[in-house]
N, C-alpha and C positions, 0 to 999 in steps of 0.2 A: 390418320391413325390415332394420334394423339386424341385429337378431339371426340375420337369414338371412346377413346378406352375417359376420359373425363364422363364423357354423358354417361357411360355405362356404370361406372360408380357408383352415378346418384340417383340410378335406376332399380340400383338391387345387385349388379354383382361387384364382387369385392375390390376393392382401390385402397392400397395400403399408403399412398401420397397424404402429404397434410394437404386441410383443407387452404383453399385459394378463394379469394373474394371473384375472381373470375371465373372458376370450377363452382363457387356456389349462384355467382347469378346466371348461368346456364342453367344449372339445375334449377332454380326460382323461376324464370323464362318457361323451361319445364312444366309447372306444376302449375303457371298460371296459365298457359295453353290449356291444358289438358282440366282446366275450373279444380284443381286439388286444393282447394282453399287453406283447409285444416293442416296441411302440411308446407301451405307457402310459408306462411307467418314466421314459424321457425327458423325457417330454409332465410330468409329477409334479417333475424334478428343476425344469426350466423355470420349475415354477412357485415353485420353494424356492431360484432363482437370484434373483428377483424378492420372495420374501417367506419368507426362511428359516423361519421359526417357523410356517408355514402346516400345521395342526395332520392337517389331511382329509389333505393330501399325504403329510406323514411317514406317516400313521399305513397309508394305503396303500402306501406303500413297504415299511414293513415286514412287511405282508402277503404280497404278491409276494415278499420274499428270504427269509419264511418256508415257502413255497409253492413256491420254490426249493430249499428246503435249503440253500441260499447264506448261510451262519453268518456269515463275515467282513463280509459286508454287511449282514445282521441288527445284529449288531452297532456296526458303521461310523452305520448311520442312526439306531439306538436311543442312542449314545452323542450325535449331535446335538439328538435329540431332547431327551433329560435336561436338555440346558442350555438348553432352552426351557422344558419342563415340568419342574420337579425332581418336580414332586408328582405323577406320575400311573405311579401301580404297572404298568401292563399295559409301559411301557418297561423297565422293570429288569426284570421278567416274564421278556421277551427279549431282553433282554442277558446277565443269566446265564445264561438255556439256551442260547443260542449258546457262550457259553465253556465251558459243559459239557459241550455237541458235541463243541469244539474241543477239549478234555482242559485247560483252562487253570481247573482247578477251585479256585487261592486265588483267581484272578479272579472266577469263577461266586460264590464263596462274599461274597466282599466285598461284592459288587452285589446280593447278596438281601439280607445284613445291612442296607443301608440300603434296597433294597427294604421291607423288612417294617416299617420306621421312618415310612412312608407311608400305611399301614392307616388307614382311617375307617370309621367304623358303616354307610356306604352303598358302601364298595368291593367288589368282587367274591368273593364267598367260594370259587367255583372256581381261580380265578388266585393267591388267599390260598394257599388248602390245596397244589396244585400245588407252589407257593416253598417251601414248610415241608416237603412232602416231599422235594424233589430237596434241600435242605437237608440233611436229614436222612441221605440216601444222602452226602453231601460229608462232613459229622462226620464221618459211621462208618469212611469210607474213610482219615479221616485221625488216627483212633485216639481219637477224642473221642466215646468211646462216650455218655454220660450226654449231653451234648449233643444226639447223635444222636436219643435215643430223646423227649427234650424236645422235640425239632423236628417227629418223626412225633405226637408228642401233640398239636401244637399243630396238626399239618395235619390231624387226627380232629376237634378241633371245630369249624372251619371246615366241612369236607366228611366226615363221618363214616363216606363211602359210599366215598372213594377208595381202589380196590382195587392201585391199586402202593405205597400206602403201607402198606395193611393187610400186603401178601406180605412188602415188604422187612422192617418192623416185626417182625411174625414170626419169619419166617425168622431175623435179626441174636436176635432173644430166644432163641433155638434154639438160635444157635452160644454164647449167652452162656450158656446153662442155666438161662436164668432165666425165672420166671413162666411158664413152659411150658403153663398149663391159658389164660392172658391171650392166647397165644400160638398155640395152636389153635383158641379162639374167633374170632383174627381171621382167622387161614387159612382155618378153614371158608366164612368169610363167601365171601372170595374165591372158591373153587371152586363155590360155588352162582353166582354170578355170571357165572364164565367155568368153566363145566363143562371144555369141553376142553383149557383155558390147562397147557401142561404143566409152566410155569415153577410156577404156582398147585398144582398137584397133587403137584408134587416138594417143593415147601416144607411140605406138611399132613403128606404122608409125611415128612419128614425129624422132623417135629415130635412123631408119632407114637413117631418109633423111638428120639428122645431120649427119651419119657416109657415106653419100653421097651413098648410096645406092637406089637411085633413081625408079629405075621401081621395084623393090619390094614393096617400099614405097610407088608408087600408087594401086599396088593392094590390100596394108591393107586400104591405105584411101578410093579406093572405096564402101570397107567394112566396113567400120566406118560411108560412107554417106548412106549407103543401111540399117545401124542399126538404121534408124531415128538423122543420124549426120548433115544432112541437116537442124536441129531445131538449133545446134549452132552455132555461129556465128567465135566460136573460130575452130572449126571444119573445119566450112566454107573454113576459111582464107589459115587454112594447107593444102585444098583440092587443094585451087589456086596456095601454094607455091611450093605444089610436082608436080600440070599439069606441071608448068613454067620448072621448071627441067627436066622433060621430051620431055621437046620441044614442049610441048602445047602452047604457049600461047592465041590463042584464049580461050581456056578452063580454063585457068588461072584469065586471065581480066573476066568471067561470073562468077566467083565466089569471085574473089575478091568484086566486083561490090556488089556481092549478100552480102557477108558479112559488108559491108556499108552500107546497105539499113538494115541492120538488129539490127544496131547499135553498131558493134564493136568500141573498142575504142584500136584496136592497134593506136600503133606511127608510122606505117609506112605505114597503108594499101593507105591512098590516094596517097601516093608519089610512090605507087608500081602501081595503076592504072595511075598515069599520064605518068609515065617517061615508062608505059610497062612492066615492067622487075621487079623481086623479089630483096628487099632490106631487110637484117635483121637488127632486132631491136638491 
């Protein structure tokens, strides 16, 4: 009887009792049964009005504003959460990917650092690898290449399998010129994986035409332009640099072209359309 006349409550008829973190996460149970999203959130803060560190709540919160794409609040809840849990990885998780969304990348960077300070023998090795790659993308961005390439290593033995670390990994070994054979091993991996990925297929070709492997390299590029590669501009650019290599260059100059009209901002694309001929960066 009890328990009827509590659900009945938080259903619509009247319950003159104050509220109870127990009578409200029934009702929250409730509403996420029944997908009432718009009125769990509230129904959750309610219950973190009454028992801030209430771990079920948070931790649904931060579902929902993931689920949202609503970073600011990702963030907002993940940061309360931390001073309840300092020790529990899945919050800094998403707290720096929220400020990574957000472009607030020393913040992202900060919050995995002691994220990864967290690690135990029975934490998550997807959620691990995850942090050490978008780590890794933060380095490289911010000119701390050796860094960078530490951090994709460390996201490999966690998750050995995770294919935006293997591209980016790559790809960054490609523009450095280095380990290039380490470097298409892992790009291959990717494109067995995501056959059609055109981001995956531009990076194997590019890695191809670093180790001068030329007419292979145009038949991945024109598989990366047939996967909707022709939308990027970075895409564009490698399609003009592997024609030219090949002894296209009429078909080289219509894509460099195209890549300019699309708003690349290489450093060398106009000096590659004037002078004819591919120059690297």
């Amino acid at each position: 009887e009890r328990w009827m006349q509590m659900f009945c409550a938080f259903v619509g008829q009247e319950w003159s009792d104050p509220e109870t973190v127990d009578m409200l996460t029934l009702y929250a149970s409730y509403l996420q049964m029944k997908h009432i999203n718009g009125q769990l959130e509230p129904a959750l803060e309610r219950i973190l009005k009454l028992e801030p560190d209430n771990q079920v709540a948070l931790y649904q919160l931060v579902q929902l504003a993931v689920h949202a794409n609503d970073y600011p609040k990702v963030a907002d809840i993940c940061t309360r959460a931390i001073m309840h849990y300092p020790e529990q990885l899945p919050y800094y998780f998403y707290l720096g990917f929220s400020y990574y969304q957000l472009e607030r990348q020393d913040k992202a960077l900060d919050v995995f650092r002691k994220g990864v300070r967290q690690i135990k023998p029975d934490t998550d090795h997807g959620i691990v690898a995850d942090m050490y790659s978008i780590m890794g993308d933060l380095y490289y961005s911010n000119g701390l290449k050796d860094s960078a390439f530490i951090a994709y290593d460390s996201c490999l033995v966690y998750n050995p399998e995770n294919v935006g670390c293997l591209n980016n990994y790559a790809y960054y070994l490609s523009l450095e010129k280095k380990d290039l054979d380490k470097a298409e091993e892992m790009s291959h991996r990717t494109i067995v994986a995501e056959p059609g990925n055109k981001t995956y297929i531009d990076t194997y070709a590019w890695i191809l035409f670093e180790k001068g492997n030329y007419a292979e390299a145009r038949i991945y590029i024109d598989n990366a332009m047939k996967n909707d590669g022709e939308k990027s501009d970075v895409i564009v650019e490698h399609c003009g640099d592997i024609y030219f290599m090949t002894g296209d260059v009429e078909g080289a100059l219509k894509y460099w072209k195209k890549a300019l009209e699309m708003g690349s901002e290489s450093k060398t694309l106009k000096e590659k359309i004037e002078k004819k001929k591919y120059i690297a960066e």
